[in-house]
PDB file of N, CA, C and O in Angstrom, chain B, residues numbered from 101:
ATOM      1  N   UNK B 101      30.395 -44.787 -66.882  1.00  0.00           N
ATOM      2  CA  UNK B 101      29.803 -44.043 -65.804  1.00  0.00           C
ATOM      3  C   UNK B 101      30.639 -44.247 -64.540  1.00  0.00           C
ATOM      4  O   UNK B 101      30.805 -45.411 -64.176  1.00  0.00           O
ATOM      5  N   UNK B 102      31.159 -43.303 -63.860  1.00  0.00           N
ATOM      6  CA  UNK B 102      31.990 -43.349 -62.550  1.00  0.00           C
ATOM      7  C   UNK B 102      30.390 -43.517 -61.175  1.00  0.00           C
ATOM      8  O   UNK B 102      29.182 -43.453 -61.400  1.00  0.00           O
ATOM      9  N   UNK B 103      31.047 -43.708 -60.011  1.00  0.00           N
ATOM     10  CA  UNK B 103      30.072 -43.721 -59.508  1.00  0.00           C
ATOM     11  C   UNK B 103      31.373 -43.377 -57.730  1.00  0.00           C
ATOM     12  O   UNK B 103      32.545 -43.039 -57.562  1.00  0.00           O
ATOM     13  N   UNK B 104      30.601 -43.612 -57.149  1.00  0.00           N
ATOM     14  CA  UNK B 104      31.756 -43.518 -55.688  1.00  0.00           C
ATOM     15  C   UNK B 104      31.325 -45.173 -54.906  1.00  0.00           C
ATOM     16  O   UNK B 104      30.275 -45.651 -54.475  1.00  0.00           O
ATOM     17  N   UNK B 105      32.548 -45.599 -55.000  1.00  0.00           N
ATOM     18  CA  UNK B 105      32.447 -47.180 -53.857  1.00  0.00           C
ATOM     19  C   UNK B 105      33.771 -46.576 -52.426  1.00  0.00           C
ATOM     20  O   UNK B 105      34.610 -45.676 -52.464  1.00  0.00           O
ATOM     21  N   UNK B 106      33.393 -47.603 -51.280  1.00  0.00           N
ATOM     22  CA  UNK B 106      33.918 -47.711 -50.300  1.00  0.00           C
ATOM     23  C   UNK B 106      34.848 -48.615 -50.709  1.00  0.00           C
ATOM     24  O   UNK B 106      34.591 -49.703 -51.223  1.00  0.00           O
ATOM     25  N   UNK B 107      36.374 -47.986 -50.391  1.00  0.00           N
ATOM     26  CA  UNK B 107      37.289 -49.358 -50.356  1.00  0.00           C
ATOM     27  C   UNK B 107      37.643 -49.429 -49.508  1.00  0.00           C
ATOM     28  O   UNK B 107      37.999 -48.408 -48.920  1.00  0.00           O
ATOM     29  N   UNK B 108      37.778 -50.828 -48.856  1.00  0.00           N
ATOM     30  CA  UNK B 108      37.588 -51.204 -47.732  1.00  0.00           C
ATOM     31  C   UNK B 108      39.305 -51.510 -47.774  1.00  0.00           C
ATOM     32  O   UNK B 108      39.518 -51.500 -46.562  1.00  0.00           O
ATOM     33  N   UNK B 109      40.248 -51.694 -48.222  1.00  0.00           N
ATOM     34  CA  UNK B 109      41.243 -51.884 -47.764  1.00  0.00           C
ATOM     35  C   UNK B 109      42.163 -50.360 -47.613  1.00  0.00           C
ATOM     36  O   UNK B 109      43.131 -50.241 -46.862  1.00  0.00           O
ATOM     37  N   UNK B 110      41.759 -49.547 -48.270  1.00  0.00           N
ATOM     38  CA  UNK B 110      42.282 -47.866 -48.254  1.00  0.00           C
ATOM     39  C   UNK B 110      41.396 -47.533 -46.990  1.00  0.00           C
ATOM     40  O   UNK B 110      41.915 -46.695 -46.252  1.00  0.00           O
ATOM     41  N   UNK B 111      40.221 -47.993 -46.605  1.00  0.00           N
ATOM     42  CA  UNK B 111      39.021 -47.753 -45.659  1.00  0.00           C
ATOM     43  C   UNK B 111      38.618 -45.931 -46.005  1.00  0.00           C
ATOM     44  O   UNK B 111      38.361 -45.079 -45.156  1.00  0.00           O
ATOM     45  N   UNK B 112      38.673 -45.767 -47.388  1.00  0.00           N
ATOM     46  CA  UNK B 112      37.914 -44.652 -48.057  1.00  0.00           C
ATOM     47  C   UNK B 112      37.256 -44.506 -49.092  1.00  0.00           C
ATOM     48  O   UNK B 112      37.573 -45.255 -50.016  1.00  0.00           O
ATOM     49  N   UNK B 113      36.441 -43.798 -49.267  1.00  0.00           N
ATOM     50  CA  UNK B 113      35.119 -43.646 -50.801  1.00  0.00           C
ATOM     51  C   UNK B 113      36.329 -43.208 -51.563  1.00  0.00           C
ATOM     52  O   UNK B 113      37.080 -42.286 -51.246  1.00  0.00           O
ATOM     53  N   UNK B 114      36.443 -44.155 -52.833  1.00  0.00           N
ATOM     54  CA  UNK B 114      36.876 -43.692 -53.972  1.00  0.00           C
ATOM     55  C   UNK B 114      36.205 -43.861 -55.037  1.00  0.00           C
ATOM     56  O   UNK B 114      35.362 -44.737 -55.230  1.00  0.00           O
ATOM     57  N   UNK B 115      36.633 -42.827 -55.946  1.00  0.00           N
ATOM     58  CA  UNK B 115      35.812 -42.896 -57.482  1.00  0.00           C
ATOM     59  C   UNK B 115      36.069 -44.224 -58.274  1.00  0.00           C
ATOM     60  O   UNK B 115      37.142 -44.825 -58.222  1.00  0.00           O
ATOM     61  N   UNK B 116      35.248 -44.531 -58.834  1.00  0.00           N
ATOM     62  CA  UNK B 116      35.870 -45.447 -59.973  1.00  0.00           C
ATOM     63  C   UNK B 116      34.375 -45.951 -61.236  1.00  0.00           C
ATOM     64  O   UNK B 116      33.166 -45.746 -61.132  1.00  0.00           O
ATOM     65  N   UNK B 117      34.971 -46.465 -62.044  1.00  0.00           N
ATOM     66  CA  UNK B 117      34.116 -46.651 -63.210  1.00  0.00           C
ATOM     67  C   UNK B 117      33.328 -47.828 -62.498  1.00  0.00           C
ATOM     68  O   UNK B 117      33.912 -48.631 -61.770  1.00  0.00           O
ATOM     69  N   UNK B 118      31.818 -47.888 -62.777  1.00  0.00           N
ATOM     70  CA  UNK B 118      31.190 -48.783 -62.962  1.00  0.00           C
ATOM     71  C   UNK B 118      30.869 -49.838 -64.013  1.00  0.00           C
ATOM     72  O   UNK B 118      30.035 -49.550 -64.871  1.00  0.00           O
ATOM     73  N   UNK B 119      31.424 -50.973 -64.022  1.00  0.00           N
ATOM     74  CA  UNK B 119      31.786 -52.315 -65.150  1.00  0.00           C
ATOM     75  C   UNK B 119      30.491 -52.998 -65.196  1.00  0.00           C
ATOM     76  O   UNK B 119      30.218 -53.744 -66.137  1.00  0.00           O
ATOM     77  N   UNK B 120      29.506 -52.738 -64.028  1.00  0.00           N
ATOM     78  CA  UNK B 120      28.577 -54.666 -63.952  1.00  0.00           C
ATOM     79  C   UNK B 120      27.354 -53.816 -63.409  1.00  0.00           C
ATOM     80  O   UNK B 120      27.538 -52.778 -62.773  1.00  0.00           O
ATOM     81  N   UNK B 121      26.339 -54.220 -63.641  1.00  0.00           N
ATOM     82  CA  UNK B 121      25.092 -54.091 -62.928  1.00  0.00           C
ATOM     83  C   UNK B 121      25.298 -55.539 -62.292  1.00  0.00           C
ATOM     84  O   UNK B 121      25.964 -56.333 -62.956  1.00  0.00           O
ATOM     85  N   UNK B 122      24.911 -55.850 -61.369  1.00  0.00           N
ATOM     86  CA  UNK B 122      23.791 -57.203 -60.697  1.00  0.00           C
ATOM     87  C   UNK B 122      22.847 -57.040 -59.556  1.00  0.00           C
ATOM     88  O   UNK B 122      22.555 -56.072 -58.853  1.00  0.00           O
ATOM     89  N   UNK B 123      22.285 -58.839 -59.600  1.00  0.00           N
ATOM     90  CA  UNK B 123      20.632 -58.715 -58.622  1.00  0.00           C
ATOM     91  C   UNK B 123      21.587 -59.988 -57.899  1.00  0.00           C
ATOM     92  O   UNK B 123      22.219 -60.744 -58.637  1.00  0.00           O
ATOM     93  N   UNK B 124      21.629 -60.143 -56.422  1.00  0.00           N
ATOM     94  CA  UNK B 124      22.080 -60.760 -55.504  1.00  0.00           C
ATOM     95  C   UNK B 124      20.681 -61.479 -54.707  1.00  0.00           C
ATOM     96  O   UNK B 124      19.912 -60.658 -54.207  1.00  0.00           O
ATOM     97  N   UNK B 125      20.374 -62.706 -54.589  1.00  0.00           N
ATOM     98  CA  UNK B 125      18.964 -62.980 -53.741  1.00  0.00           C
ATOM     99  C   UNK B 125      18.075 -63.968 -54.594  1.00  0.00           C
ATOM    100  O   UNK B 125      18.500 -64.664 -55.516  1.00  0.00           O
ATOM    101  N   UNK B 126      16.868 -63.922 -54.173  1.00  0.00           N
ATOM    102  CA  UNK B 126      15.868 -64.691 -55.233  1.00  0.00           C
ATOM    103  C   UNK B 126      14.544 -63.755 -55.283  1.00  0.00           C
ATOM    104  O   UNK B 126      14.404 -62.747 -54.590  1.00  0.00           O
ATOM    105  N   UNK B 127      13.716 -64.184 -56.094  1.00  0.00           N
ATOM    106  CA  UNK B 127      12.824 -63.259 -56.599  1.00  0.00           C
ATOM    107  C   UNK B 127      11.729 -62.810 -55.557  1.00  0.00           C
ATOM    108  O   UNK B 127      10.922 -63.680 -55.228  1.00  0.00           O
ATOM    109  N   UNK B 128      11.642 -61.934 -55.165  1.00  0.00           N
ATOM    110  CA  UNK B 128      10.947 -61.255 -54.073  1.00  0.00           C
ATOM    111  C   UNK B 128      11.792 -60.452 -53.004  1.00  0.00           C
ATOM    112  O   UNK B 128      11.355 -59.604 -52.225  1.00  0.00           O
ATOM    113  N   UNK B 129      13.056 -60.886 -53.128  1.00  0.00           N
ATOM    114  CA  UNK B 129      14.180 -60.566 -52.205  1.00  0.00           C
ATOM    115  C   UNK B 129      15.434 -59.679 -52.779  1.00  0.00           C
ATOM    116  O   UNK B 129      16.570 -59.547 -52.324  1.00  0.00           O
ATOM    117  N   UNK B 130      15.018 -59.303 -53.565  1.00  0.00           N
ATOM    118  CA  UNK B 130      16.517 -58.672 -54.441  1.00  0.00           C
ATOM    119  C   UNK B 130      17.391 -58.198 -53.937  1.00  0.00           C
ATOM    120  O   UNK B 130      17.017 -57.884 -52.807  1.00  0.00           O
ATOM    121  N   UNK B 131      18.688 -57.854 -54.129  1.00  0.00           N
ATOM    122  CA  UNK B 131      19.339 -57.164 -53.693  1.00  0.00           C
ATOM    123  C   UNK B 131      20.018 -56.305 -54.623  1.00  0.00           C
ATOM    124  O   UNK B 131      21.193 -56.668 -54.683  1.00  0.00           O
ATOM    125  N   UNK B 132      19.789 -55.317 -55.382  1.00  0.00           N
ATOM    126  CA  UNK B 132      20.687 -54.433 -56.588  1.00  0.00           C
ATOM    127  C   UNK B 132      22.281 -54.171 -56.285  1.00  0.00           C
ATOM    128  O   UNK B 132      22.569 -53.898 -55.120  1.00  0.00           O
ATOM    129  N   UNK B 133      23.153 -54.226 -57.088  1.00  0.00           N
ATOM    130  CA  UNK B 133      24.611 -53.571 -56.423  1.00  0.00           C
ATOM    131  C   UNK B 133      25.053 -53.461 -58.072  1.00  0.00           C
ATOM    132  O   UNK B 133      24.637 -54.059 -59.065  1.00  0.00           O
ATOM    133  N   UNK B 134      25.860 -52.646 -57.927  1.00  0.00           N
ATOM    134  CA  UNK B 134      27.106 -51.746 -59.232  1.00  0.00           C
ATOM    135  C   UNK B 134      28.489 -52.011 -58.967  1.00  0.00           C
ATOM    136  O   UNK B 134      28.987 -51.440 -57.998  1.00  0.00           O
ATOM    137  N   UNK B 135      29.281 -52.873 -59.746  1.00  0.00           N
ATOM    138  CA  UNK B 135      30.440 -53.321 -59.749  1.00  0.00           C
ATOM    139  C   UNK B 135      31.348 -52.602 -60.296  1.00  0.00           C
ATOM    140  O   UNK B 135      31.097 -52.201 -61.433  1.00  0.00           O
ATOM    141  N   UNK B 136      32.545 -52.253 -59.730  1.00  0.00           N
ATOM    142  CA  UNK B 136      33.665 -51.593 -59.865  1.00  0.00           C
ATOM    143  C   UNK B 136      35.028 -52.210 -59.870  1.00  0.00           C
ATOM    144  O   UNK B 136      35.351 -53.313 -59.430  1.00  0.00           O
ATOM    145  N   UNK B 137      35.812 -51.246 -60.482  1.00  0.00           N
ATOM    146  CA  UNK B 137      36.929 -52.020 -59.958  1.00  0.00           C
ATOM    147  C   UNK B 137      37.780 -50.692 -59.728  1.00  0.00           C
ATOM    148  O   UNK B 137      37.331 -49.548 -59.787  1.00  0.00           O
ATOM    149  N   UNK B 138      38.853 -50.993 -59.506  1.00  0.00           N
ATOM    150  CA  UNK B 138      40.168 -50.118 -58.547  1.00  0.00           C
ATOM    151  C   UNK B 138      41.131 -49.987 -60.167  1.00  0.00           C
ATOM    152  O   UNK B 138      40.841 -50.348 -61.308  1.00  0.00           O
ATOM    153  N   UNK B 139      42.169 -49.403 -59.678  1.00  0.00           N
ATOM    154  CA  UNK B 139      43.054 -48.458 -60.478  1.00  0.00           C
ATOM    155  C   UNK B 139      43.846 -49.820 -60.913  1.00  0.00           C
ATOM    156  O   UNK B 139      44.211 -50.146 -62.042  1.00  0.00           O
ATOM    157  N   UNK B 140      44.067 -50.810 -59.150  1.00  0.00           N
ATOM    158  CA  UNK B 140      44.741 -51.528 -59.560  1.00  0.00           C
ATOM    159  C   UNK B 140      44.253 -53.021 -59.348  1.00  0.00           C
ATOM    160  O   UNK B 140      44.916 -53.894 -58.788  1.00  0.00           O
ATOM    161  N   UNK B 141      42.699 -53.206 -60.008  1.00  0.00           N
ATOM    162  CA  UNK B 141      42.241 -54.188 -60.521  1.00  0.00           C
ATOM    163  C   UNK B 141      41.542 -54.986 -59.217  1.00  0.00           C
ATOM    164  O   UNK B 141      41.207 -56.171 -59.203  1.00  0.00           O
ATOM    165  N   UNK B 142      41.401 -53.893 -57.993  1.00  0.00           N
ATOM    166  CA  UNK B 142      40.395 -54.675 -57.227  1.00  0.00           C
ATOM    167  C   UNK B 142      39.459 -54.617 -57.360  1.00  0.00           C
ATOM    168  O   UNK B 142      39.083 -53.473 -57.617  1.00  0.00           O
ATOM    169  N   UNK B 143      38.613 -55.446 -57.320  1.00  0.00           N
ATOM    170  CA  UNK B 143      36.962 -55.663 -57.316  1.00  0.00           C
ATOM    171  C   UNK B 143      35.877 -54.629 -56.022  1.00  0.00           C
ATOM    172  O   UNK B 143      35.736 -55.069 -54.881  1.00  0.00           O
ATOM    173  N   UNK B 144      35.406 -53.666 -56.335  1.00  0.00           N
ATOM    174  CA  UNK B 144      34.479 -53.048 -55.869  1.00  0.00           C
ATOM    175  C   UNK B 144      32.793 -53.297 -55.735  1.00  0.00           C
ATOM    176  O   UNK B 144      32.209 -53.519 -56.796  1.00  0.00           O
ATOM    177  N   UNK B 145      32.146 -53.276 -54.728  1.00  0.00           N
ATOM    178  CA  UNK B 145      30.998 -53.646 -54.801  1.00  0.00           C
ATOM    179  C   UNK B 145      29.439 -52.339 -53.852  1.00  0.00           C
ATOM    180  O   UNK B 145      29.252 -52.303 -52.636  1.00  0.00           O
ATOM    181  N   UNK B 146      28.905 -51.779 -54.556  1.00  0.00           N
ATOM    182  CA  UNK B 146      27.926 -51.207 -53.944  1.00  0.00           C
ATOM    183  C   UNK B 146      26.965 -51.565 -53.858  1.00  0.00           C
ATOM    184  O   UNK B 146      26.706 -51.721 -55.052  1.00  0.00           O
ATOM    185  N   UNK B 147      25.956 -51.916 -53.248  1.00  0.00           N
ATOM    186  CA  UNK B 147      24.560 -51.865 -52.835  1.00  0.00           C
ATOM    187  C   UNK B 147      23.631 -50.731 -52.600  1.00  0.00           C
ATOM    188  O   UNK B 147      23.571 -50.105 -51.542  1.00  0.00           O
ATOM    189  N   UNK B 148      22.658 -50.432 -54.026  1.00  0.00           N
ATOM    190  CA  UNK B 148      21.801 -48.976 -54.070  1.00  0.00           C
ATOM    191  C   UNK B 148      20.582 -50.027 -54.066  1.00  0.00           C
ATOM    192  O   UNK B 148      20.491 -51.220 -53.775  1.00  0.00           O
ATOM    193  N   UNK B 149      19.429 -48.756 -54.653  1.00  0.00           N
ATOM    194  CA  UNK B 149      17.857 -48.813 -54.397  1.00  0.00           C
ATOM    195  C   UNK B 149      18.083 -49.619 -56.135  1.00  0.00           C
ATOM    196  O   UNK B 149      19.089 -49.883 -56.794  1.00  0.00           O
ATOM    197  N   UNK B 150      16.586 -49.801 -56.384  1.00  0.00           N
ATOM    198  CA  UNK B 150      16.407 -50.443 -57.922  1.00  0.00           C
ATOM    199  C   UNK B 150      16.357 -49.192 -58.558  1.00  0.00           C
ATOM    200  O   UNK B 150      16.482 -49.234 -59.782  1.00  0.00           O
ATOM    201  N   UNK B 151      16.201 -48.044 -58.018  1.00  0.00           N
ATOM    202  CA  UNK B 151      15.880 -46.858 -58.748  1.00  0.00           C
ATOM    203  C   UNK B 151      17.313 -46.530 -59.613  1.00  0.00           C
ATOM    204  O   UNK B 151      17.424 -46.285 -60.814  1.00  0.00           O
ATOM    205  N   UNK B 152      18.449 -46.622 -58.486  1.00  0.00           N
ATOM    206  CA  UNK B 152      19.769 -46.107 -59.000  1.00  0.00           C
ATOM    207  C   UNK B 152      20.185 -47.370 -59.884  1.00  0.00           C
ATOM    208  O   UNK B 152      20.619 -47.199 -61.023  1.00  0.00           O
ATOM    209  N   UNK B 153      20.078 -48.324 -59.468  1.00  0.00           N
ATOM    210  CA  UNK B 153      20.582 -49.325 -60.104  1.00  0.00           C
ATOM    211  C   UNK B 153      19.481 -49.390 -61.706  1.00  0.00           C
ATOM    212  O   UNK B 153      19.971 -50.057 -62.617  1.00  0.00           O
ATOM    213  N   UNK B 154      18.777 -49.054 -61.847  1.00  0.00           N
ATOM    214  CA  UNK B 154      17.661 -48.646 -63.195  1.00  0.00           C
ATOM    215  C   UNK B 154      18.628 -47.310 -63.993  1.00  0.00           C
ATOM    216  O   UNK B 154      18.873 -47.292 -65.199  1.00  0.00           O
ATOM    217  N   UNK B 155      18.910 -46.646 -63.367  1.00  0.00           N
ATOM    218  CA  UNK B 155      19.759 -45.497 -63.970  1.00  0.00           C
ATOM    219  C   UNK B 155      20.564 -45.575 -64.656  1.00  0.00           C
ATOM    220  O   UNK B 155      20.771 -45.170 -65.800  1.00  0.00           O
ATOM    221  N   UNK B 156      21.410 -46.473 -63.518  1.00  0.00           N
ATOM    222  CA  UNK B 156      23.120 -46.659 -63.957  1.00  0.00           C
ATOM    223  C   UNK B 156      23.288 -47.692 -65.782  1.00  0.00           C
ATOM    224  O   UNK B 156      23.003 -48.838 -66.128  1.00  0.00           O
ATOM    225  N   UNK B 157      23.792 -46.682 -66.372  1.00  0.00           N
ATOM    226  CA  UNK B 157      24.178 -46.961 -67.990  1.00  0.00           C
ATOM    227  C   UNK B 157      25.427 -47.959 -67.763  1.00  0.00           C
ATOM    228  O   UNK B 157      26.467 -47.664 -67.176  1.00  0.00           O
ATOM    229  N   UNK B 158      25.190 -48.883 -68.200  1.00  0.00           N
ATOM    230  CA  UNK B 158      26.649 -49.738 -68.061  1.00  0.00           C
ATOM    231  C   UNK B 158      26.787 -50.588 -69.109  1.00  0.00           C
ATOM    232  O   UNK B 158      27.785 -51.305 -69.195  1.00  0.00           O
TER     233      UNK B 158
END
């Protein structure tokens, strides 16, 4: 599943595959995000709702 992350060193939204679901926090506090990576193996990170992060097939 592709998804769109901010790369912060290009400082633009690029496409890229989504590799990882994770939950960041402790229980009551969650934080959802979808892990990516770059063309050339940088680590990407988004922060969505639980809804998108429930979606996302990975």
């Amino acid at each position: 599943m592709k998804d769109t992350f901010y790369d912060v060193k290009l400082r633009k939204k690029v496409e890229a595959e989504v590799v990882e679901k994770v939950t960041f926090g402790e229980p009551g506090k969650l934080r959802y995000a979808l892990k990516g990576k770059t063309s050339d193996g940088r680590n990407l990170t988004k922060f969505v709702n639980k809804e998108a992060w429930d979606k996302a097939k990975v």
